[in-house]
N, C-alpha and C positions, 0 to 999 in steps of 0.2 A: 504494500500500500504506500507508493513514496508520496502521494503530497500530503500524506500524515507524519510521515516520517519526521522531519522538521521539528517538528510539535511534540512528538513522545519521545523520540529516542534519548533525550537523559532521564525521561522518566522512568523508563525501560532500565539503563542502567541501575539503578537504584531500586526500585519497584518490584517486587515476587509479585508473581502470576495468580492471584487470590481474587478471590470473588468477595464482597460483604453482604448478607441481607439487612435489609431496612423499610420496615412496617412503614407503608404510608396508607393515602385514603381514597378512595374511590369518587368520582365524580359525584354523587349523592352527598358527599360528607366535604364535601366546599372544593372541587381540585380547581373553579373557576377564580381561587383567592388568589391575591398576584404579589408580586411576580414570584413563582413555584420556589423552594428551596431548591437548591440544586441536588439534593442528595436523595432528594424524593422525585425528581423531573419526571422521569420515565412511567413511574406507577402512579403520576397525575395525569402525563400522557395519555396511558391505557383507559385510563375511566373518560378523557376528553375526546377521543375521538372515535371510538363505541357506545360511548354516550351508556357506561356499564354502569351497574346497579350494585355490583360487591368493590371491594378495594383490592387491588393489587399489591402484593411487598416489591418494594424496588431491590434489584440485588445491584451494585455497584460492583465495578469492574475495576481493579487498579493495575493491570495491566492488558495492551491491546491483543495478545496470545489469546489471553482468558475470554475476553469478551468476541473475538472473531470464532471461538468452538463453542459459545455459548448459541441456546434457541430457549428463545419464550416457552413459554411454560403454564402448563395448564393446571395441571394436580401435582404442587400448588401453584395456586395461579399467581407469576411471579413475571416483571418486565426484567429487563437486562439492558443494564447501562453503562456507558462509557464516558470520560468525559477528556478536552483535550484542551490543554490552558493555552495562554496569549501570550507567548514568549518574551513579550513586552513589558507586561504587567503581571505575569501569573496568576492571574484570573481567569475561570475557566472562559473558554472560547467558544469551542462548539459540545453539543451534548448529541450524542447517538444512542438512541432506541431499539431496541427489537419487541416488538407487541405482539399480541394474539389477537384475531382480525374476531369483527361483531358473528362472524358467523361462528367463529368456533368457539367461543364464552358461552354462546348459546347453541352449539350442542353438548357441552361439558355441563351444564349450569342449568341449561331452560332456556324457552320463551325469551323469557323474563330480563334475562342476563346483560346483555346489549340491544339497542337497538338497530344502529346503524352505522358503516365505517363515514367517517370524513378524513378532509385529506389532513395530509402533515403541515400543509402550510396555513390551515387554523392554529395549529398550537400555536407556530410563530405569528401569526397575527395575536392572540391572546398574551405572549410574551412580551410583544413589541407596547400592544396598548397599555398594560397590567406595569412596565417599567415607566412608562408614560404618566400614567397617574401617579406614581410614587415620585414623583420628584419634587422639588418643592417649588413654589411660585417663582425665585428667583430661576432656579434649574431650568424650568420652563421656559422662559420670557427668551434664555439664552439661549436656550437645543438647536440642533445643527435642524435642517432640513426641511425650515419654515414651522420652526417648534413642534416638529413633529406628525406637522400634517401633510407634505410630501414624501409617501410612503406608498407604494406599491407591495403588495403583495403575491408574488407571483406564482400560478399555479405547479405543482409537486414536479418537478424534474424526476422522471419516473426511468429508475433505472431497469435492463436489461435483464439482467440476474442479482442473486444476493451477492457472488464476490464481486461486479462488478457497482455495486451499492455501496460496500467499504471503501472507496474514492469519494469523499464529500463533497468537493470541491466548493467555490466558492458559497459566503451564505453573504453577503453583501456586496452589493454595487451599485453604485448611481450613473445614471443615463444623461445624458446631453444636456438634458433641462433639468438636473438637480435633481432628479429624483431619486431617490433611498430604492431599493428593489433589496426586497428580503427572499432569499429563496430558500427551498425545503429540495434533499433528494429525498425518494422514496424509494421502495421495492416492496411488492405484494406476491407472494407465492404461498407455497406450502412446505413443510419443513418439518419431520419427524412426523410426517403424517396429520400434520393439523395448519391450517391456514393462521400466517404472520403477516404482519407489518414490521418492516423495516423504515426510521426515520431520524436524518440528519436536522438536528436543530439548535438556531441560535441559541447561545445560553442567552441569562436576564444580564449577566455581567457585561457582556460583550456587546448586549443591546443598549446598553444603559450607557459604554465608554462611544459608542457611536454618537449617538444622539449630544454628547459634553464634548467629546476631545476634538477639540479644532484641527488637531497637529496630525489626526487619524487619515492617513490617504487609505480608501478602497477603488478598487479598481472599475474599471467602465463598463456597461453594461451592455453585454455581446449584440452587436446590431441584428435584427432577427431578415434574414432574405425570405 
């Protein structure tokens, strides 16, 4: 995975290949409260974008070995997450998911379980807005990007397969006219026999140094032919 590589490899040095679990909440039990811990992201994920009825535990991943041979998981129903800091700041940057898609909560679970999939690039919208109201009046008045209201949100860059899903690539770029463009990759298949989601997403921290740091260059937003 080299344009990850950058980003982890001193983490890698230093870092055993270990999984953590950590109890979060399901969308019934507030995952729409902003902007997500980072260490709960994924099992807020899960309940936002199957719109699920139980809670997920989030396992955290501290190294990228561990979370690349990891798959969502049903019994117990548990998300898998990754995260990859800002070599700048060391704040994390981007957060990677693996999910279990609305269909398959609700043949594990019932009916009942999920409703329906949406895409990955709602969460990043609910992150982007959810840092947006936390900031304070002055935060605001200052934000890059016409305080926040020049913000496209662009639909799931849906990748090919799951290894070719592991390439993130870009989660910000602005267009010609100053626009923000937040993007989401995705991948949707199936995986030890039960239907996933795969999704790359802005973290809060990253969304937050965007929107403040003037000194921040992101790159331009690919002209579509």
């Amino acid at each position: 995975m080299p344009s990850m590589k950058p980003f982890i490899i001193a983490t890698l040095a230093v870092t055993a290949l270990v999984a953590i679990t950590v109890p979060t909440v399901g969308v019934a039990q507030g995952a729409a409260t902003a902007p997500w811990p980072t260490d709960e992201f994924c099992g807020r994920a899960q309940g936002y974008v199957t719109l699920a009825s139980r809670p997920a535990r989030n396992v955290l991943h501290e190294g990228y070995d561990s979370f690349r041979g990891s798959a969502a998981s049903l019994q117990p129903l548990e998300a898998q997450q990754y995260t990859v800091a800002d070599p700048a700041t060391g704040q994390v940057r981007l957060i990677s998911c693996k999910l279990a898609t609305a269909e398959a909560l609700r043949g594990a679970f019932g009916a009942d379980a999920a409703r329906t999939d949406s895409s990955c690039s709602l969460v990043n919208r609910n992150t982007f807005v959810s840092v947006l109201a936390s900031l304070t009046p002055a935060e605001r008045a200052s934000a890059r990007f016409g305080q926040g209201k020049k913000v496209a949100f662009d639909r799931d860059t849906v990748a090919p397969n799951s290894a070719e899903w592991l390439e993130p690539g870009e989660l910000a770029t602005v267009d010609k006219r100053g626009t923000l463009h937040l993007i989401s990759r995705s991948w949707t298949g199936n995986e030890a026999g039960r239907g996933v989601r795969h999704c790359h997403f802005i973290a809060p921290d990253f969304a937050r140094r965007i929107l403040l740091d003037g000194s921040l260059a992101l790159p331009a937003t690919p002209v579509k032919r």
